[in-house]
C-alpha positions as CSV (number, residue, x, y, z in Angstrom):
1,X,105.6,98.4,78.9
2,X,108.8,96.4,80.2
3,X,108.6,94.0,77.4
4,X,108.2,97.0,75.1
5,X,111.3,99.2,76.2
6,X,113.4,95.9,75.9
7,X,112.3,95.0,72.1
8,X,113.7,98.7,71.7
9,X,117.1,97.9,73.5
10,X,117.2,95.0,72.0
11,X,116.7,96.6,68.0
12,X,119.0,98.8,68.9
13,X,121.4,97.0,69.9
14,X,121.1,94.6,66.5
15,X,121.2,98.0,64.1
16,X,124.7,99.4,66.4
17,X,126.0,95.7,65.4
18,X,124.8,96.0,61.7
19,X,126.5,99.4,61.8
20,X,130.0,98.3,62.9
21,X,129.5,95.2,60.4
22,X,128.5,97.5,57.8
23,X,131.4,99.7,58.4
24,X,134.4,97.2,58.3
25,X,132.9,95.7,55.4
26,X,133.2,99.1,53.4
27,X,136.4,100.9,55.4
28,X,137.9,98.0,57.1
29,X,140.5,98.9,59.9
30,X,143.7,100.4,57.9
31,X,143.9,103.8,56.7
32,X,141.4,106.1,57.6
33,X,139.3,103.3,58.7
34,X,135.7,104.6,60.1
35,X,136.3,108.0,59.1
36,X,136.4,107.6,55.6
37,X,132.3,107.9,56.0
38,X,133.4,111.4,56.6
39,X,135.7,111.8,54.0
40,X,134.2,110.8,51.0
41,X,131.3,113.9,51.6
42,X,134.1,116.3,52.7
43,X,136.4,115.5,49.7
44,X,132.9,115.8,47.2
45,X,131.7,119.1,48.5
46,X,135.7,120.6,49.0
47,X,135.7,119.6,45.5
48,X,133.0,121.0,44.3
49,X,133.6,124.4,46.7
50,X,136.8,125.4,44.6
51,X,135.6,124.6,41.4
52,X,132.6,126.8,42.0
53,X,134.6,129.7,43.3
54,X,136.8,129.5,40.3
55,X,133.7,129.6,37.6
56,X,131.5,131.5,39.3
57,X,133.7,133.6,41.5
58,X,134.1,134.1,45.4
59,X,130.7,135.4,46.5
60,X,127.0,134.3,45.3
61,X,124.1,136.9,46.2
62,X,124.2,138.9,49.2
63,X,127.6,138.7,50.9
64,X,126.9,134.6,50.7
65,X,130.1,133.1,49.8
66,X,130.4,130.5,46.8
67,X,132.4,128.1,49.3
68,X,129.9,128.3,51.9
69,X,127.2,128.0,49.5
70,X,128.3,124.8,47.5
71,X,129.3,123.0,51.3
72,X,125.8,123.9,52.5
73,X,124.4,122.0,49.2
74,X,126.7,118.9,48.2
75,X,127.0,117.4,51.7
76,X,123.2,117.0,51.7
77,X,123.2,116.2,48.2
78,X,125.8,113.5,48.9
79,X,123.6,112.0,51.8
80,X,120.7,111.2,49.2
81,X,122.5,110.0,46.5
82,X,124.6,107.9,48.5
83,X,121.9,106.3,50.4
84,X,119.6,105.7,47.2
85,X,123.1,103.6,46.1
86,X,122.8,101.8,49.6
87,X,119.6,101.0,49.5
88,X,119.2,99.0,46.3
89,X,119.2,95.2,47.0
90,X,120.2,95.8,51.2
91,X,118.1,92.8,51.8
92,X,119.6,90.0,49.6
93,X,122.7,91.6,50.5
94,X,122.5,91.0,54.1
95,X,120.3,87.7,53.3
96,X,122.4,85.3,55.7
97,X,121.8,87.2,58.6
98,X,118.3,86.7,58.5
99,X,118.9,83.4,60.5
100,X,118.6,85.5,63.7
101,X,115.2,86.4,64.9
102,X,116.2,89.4,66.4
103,X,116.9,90.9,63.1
104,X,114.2,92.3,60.7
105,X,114.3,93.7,57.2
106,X,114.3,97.2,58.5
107,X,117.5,97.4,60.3
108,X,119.6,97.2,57.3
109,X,118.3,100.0,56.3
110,X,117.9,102.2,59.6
111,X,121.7,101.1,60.1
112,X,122.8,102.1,56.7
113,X,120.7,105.4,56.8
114,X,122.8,106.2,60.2
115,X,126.3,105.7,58.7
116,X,125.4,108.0,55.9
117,X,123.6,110.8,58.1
118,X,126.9,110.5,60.5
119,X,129.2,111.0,58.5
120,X,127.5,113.7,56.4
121,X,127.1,115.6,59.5
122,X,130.8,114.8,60.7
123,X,131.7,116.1,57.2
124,X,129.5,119.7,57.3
125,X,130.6,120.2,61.0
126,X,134.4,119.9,59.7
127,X,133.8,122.0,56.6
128,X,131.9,124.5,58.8
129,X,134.7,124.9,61.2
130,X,137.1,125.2,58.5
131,X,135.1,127.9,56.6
132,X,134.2,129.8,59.5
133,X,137.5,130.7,61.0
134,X,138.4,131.1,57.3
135,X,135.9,133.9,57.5
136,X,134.1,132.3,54.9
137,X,130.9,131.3,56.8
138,X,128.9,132.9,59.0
139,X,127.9,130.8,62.9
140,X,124.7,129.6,62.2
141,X,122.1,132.8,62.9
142,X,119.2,130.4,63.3
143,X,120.4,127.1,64.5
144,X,117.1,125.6,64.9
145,X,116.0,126.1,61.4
146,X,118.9,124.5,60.8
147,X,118.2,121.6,62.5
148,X,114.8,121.5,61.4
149,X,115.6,121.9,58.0
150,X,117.9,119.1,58.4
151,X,116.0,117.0,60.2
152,X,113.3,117.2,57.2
153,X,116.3,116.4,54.9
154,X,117.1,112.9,56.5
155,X,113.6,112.3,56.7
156,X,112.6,112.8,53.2
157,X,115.9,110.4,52.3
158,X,114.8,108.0,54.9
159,X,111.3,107.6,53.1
160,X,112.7,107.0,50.1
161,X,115.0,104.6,51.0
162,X,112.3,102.6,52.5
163,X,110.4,102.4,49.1
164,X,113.8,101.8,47.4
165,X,115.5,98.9,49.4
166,X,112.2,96.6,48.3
167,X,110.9,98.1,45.2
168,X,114.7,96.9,43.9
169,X,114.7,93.6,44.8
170,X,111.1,92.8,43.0
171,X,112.6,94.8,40.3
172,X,116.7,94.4,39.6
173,X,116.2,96.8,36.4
174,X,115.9,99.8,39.4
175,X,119.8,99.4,39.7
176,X,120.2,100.0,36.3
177,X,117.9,103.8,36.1
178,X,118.7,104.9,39.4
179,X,121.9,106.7,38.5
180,X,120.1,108.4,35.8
181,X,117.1,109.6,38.0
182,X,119.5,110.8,40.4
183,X,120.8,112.8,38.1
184,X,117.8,114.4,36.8
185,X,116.3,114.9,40.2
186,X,119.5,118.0,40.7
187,X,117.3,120.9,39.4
188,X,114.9,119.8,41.9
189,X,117.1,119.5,45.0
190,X,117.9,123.2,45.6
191,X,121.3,122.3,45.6
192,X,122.5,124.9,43.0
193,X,120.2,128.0,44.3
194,X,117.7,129.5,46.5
195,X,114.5,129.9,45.3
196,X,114.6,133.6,45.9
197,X,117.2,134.1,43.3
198,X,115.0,132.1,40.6
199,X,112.4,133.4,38.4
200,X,108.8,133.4,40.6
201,X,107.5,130.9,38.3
202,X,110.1,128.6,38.7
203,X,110.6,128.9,42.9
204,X,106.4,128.5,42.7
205,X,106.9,124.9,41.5
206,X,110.1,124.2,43.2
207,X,108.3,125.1,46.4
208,X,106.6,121.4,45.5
209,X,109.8,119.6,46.2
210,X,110.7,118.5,49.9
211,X,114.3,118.4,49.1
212,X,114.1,123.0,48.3
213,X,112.0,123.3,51.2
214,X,114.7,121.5,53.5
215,X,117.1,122.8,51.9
216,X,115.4,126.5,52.0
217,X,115.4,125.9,56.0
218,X,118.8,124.3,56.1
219,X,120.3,127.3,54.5
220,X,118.5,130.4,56.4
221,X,119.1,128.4,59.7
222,X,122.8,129.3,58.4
223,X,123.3,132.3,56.3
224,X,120.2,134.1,58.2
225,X,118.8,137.2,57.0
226,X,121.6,137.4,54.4
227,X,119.0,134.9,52.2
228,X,115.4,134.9,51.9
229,X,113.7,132.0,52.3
230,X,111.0,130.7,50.2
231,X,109.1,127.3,51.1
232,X,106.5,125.3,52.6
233,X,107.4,123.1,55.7
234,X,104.2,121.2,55.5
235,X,105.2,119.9,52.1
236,X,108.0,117.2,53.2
237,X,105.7,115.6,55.6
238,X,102.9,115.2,53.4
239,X,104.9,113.6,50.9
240,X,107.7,111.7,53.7
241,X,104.9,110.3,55.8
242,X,102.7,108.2,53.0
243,X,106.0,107.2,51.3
244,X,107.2,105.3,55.0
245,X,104.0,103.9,55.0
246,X,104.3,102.3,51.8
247,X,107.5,101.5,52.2
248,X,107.1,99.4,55.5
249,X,103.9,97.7,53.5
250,X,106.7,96.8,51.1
251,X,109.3,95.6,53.1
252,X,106.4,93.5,55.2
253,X,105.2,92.0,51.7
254,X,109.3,91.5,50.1
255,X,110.1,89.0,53.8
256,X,108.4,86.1,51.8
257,X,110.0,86.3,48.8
258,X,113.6,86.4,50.3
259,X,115.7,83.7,50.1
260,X,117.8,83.2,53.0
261,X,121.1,81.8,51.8
């Protein structure tokens, strides 16, 4: 049990390291430095906030307001799409640190998955704030479906990821579709509505995709009784739990055909 509590300290201490390394590579020191991991997912769903209020107006459906709305969808939306662009090729990447024992093909990823899911929570809790003594967003009515919702989120993109990081260095042409299948996935994220306000044929296929049923959780945890929620919370881990599994099989199978440079 002693030898088993200090691998953990030890692995945790590696991906903190891989972290800092990771961000000074990206931010450096100037600036904004470290808090540009913040910025980049604020400035997106800002963004994206007026330009929706100005096409579409200042409320959605039920007193839920446009602002509120778009910050509650692009800051997730930007934690998936920006860790499917982190993930492809982490390994080779990172290749000369595999001279240390103490690092394994996983913590690249774990650390990179933890500077995303920072920063994209630093950026909602700052939007949040804003909007809220804005009087444009309710307190969260039902905090813990908002963190469960959440929580199912990063989980979902955490799965993937592990699939991604070695699926793209067997196959480089993965760099070259992702963008694309990113893009196509957005009807499918329940970024742009709740499945309540969609036709019931459509919200009883969309009720298939993890990322509306976090997102259905995520969003009443906030807005509360002023949506209705529509999804299944069985769904993500069904789908999370046998991707992570192939993904570690992956990642165990990809260590041999590294080359440590």
């Amino acid at each position: 049990m002693a030898s088993f509590r200090a691998g953990w300290i030890v692995q945790a201490r590696v991906i903190k390291a891989l972290m800092i390394r990771e961000l000074l590579t990206r931010f450096g020191r100037e600036n904004f430095g470290f808090l540009w991991m913040m910025v980049e997912p604020l400035m997106f769903a800002g963004l994206v906030g007026i330009l929706w209020t100005f096409m579409r107006g200042p409320m959605e459906h039920n007193g839920v307001t446009t602002a509120a709305f778009a910050a509650s969808g692009y800051i997730p939306l930007t934690l998936f799409r920006h860790m499917v662009g982190r993930s492809q090729l982490a390994f080779s990447a990172n290749g000369g640190l595999m001279y240390h024992r103490q690092i394994k093909l996983l913590d690249f990823v774990i650390a990179r998955f933890f500077i995303e899911v920072i920063g994209s929570m630093m950026a909602f809790l700052f939007i949040s704030g804003v909007l809220i003594v804005a009087g444009l967003m309710p307190v969260p009515a039902y905090p813990d479906y908002l963190l469960a919702g959440w929580g199912i989120y990063c989980m979902f993109v955490l799965a993937i990821s592990l699939v991604l990081a070695p699926v793209s260095e067997y196959a480089e042409w993965i760099e070259k579709i992702l963008p694309v299948t990113t893009y196509i996935m957005l009807p499918f994220s329940g970024s742009f509505s709740m499945n309540a306000w969609l036709t019931p044929g459509a919200a009883k296929y969309l009720i298939y995709s993890p990322f509306v049923d976090a997102m259905e959780m995520f969003r009443y945890g906030i807005f509360g009784d002023m949506v209705t929620p529509i999804y299944n919370p069985y769904i993500p881990f069904y789908v999370s739990l046998p991707l992570m599994a192939v993904g570690l099989l992956l990642c165990r199978k990809i260590r041999g055909r590294l080359v440590v440079e």
